[in-house]
C-alpha positions as CSV (number, residue, x, y, z in Angstrom):
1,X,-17.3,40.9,1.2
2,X,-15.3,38.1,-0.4
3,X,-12.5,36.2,1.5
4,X,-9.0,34.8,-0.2
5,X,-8.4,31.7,-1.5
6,X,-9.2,33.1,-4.8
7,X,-8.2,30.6,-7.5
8,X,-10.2,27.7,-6.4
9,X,-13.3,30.1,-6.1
10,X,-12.2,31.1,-9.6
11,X,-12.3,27.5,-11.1
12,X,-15.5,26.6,-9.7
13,X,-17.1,29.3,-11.5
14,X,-14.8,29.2,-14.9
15,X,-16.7,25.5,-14.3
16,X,-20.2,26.6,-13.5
17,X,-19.9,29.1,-17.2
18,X,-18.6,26.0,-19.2
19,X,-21.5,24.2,-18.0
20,X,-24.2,26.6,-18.2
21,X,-22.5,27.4,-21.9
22,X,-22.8,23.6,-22.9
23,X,-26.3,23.6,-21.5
24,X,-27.4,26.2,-23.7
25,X,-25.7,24.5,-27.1
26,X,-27.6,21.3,-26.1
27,X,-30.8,23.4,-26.2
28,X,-30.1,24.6,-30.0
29,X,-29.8,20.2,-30.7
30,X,-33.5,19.6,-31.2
31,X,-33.1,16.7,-33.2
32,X,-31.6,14.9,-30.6
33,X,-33.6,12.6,-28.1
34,X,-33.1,14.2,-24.7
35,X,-31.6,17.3,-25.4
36,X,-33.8,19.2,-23.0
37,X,-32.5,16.7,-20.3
38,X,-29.0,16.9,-21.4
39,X,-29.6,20.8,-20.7
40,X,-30.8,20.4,-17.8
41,X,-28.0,18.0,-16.5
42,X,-25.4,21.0,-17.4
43,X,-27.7,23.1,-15.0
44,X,-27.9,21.5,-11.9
45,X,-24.0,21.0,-12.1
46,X,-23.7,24.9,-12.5
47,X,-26.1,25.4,-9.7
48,X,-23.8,23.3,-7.3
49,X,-20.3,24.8,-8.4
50,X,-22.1,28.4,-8.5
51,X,-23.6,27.5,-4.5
52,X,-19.8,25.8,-3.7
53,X,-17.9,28.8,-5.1
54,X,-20.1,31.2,-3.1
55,X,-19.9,29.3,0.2
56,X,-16.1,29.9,-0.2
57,X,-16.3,33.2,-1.0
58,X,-19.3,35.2,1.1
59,X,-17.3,35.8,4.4
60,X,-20.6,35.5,7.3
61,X,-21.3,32.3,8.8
62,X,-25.2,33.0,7.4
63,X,-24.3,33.2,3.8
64,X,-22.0,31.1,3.6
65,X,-24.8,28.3,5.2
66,X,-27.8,29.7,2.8
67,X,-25.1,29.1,-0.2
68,X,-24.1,25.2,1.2
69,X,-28.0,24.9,1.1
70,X,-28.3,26.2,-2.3
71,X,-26.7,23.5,-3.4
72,X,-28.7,21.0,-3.0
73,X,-31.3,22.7,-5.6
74,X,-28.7,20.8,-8.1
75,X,-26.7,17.9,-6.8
76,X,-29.2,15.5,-6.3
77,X,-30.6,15.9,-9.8
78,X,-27.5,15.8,-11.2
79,X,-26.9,11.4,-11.9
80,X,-30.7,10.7,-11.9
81,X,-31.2,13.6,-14.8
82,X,-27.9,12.1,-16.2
83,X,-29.4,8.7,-16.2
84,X,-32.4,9.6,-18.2
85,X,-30.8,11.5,-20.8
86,X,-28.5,8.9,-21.7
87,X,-31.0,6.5,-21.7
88,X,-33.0,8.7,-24.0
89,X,-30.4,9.2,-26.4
90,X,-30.1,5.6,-26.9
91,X,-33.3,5.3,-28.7
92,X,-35.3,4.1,-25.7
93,X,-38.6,6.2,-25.2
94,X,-39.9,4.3,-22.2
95,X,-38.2,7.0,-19.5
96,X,-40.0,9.9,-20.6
97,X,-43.3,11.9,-19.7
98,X,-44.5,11.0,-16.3
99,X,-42.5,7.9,-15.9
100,X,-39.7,10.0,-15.2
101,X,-41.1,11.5,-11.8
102,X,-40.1,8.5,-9.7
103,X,-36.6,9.4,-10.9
104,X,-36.9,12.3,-9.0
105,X,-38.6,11.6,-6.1
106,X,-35.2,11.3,-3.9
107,X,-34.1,14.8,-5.2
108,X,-37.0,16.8,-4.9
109,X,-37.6,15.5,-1.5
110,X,-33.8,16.6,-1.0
111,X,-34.4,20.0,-2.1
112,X,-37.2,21.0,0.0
113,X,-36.2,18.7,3.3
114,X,-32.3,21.1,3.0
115,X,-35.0,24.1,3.5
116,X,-37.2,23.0,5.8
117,X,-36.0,20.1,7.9
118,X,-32.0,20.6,7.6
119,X,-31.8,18.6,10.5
120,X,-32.5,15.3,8.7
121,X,-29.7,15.9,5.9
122,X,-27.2,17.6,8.9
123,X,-27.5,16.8,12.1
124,X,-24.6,19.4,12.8
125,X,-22.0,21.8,11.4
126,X,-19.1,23.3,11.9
127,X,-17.2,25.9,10.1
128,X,-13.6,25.3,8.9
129,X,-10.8,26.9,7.7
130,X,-8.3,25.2,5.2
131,X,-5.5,27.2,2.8
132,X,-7.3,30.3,3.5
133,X,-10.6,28.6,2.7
134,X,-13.6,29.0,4.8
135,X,-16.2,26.5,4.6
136,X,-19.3,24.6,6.7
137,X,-18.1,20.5,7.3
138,X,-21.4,18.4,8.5
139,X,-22.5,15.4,10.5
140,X,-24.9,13.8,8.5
141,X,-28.7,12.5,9.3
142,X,-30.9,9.7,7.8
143,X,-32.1,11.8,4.9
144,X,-28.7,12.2,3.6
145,X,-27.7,8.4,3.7
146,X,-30.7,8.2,1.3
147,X,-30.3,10.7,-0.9
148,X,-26.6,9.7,-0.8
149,X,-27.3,6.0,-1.9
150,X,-30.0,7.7,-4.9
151,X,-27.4,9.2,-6.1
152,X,-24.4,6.4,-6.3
153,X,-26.8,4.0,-7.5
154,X,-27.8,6.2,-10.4
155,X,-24.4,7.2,-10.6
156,X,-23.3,3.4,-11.3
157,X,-26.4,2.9,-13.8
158,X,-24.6,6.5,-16.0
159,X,-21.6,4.7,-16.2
160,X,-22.8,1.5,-17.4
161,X,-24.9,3.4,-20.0
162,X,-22.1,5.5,-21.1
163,X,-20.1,2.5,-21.7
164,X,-22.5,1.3,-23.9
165,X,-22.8,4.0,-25.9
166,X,-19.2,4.4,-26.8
167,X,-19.2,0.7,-27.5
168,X,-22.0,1.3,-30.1
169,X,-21.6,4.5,-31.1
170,X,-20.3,5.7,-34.6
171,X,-19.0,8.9,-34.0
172,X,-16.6,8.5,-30.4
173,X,-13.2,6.6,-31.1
174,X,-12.1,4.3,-27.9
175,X,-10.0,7.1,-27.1
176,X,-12.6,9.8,-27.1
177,X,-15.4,7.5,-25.7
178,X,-12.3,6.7,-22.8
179,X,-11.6,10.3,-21.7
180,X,-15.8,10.7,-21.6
181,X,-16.0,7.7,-19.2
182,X,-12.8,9.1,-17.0
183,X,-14.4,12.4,-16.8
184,X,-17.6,11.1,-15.4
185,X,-15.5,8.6,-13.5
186,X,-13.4,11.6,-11.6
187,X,-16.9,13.0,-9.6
188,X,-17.0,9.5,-8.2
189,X,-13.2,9.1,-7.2
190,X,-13.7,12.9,-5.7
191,X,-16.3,12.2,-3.8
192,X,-14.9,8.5,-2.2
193,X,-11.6,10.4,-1.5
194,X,-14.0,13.3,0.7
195,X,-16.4,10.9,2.3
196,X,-12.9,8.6,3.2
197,X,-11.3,11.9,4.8
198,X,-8.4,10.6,2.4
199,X,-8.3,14.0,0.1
200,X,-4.9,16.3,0.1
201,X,-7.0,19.0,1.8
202,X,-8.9,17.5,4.4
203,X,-12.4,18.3,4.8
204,X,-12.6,19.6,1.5
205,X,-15.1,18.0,-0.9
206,X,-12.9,17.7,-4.4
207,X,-16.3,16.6,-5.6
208,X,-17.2,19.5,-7.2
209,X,-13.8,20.4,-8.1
210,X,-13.9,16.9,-10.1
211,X,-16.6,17.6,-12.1
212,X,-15.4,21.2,-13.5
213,X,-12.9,18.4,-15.1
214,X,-16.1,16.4,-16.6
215,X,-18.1,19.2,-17.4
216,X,-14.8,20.8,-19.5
217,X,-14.6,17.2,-20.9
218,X,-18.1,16.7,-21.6
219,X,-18.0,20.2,-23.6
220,X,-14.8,19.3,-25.7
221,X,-16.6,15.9,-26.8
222,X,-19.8,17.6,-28.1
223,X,-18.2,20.9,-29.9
224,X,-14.8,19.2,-30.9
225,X,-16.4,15.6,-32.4
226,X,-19.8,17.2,-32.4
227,X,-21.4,14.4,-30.1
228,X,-24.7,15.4,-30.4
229,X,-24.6,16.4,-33.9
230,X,-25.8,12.8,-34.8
231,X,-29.3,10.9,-33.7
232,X,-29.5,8.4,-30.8
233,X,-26.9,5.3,-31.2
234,X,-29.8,3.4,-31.6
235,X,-29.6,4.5,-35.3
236,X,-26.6,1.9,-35.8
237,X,-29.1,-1.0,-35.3
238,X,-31.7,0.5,-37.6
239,X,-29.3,0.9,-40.2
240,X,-28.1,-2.5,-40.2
241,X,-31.9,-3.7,-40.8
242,X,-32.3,-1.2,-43.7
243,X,-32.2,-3.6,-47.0
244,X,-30.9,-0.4,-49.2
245,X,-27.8,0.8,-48.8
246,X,-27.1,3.8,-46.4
247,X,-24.7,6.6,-45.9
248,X,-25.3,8.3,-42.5
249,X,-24.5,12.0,-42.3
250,X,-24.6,14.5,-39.3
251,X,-26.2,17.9,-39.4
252,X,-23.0,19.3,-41.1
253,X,-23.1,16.4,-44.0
254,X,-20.3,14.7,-42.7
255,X,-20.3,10.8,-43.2
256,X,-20.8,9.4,-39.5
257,X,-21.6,5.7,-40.6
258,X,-23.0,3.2,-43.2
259,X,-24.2,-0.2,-43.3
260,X,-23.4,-3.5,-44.1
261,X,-25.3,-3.3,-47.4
262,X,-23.3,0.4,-48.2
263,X,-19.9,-1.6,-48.2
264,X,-21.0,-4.3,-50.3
265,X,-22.3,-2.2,-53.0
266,X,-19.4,-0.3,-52.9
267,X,-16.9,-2.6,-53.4
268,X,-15.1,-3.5,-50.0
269,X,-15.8,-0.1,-48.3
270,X,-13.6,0.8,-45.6
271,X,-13.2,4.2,-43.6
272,X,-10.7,5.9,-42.0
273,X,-11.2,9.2,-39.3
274,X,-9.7,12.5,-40.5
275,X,-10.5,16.0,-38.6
276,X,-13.5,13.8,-36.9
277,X,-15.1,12.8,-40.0
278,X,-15.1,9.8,-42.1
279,X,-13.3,9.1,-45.4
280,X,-14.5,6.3,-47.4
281,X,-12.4,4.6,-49.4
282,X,-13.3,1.6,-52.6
283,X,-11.0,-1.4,-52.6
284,X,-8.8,-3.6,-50.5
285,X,-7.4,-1.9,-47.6
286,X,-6.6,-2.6,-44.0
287,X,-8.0,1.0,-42.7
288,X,-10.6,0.9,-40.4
289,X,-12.2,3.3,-38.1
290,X,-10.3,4.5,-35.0
């Protein structure tokens, strides 16, 4: 039933558990703005590795078509759903309710038009075999060029957001907040390098193969330096207006930040990051936060 080329098929579904793994720990963060969409980010990435690794892997022309389908029930959710739980966890409550629906009109669309008018997202396809890989590669139609702008355009608008937050945030060091950007960076780089024909296999979509990286990336941040152990970003701006002083502490009473008004009435407080917490220190010192 299942062809060779087993260790890439392998990989894309050691990915597909990581993300569906991370999905479900997001669930558990209900304090955290967006959670749910976080979750539900972690999903759609699983349902396109799980659909990619079973294309490889089924051996008949049919399945393997009915699996490239399936995958389109994820990947164009996966940078608008991205988009709105990263503005959510921000501190921004405007995207939420109904006003996320035109989000999503491109990608549902996509999903039902790959079932019932395949025609306008692949005009035609061919099936190809590469390092003892078997796999469909596609002319594309109109629909496609659509739903391929949706997604780079939303794509773009995650990155810019994520750069923000690690500007802002209290918890991610440069370095930490750096390997989170490269990681949703490398989906982006895979996919130019497919779409340019300019990958080491040719016509083989490292897309998906790029963001196993991301999604392992993405699940190191939150359960290594506990990302979303800690309210929206936006909290750092709120504290700073608080006229009292203020400690802030995560869900495992760890110090996570403090205010302007904190380090006056402590003297000259400054903080250093040991085992991804913070240390606060009274007096004159030259450590600061990493």
């Amino acid at each position: 039933m299942f062809s060779s080329g087993l260790l890439p098929i392998l990989f894309l579904l050691s990915g597909c558990a990581v993300s569906l793994i991370t999905a479900r720990y997001a669930l558990t963060r209900t304090t955290i703005a967006g959670h749910r969409y976080f979750a539900l980010f972690m999903t759609a990435i699983a349902i396109w590795l799980f659909g990619y690794a079973l294309e490889f892997a089924t051996l008949t022309s049919a399945r393997k078509f009915f699996w490239a389908k399936t995958q389109y029930l994820g990947i164009p959710f996966v940078t608008p759903i991205l988009v709105i739980y990263l503005v959510r966890y921000r501190g921004s409550r405007w995207l939420d309710g109904w006003r996320v629906l035109p989000l999503l009109v491109v990608p549902i669309a996509t999903a039902i038009i790959i079932w019932v008018k395949t025609e306008w997202i692949w005009t035609s396809a061919e099936l190809v075999t590469v390092s003892n890989l078997t796999f469909y590669t596609f002319e594309y139609g109109n629909w496609f060029i659509i739903n391929f702008a949706h997604a780079y355009l939303f794509h773009f608008i995650g990155l810019a957001l994520v750069v923000d937050i690690i500007r802002r945030s209290p918890i991610l060091t440069f370095a930490q907040g750096g390997l989170l950007f490269g990681g949703l960076s490398l989906p982006l780089l895979g996919n130019i390098f497919y779409i340019l024909n300019a990958d080491p296999l040719p016509r083989v979509d490292w897309t998906p193969f790029a963001i196993v990286v991301f999604g392992i990336v993405t699940a190191w941040v939150m359960f290594e330096f506990r990302w979303l152990d800690l309210t929206p970003i936006a909290s750092t701006t709120a504290l700073e207006s608080l006229p009292d002083s203020v400690l802030l502490l995560d869900l495992n009473n760890r110090i996570r930040s403090f205010n302007s008004n904190a380090r006056a009435f402590y003297n000259g407080l400054c903080v250093i990051q040991a085992n991804n917490s913070l240390i606060l220190r009274r007096g004159r010192c030259n450590l600061k936060l990493r």
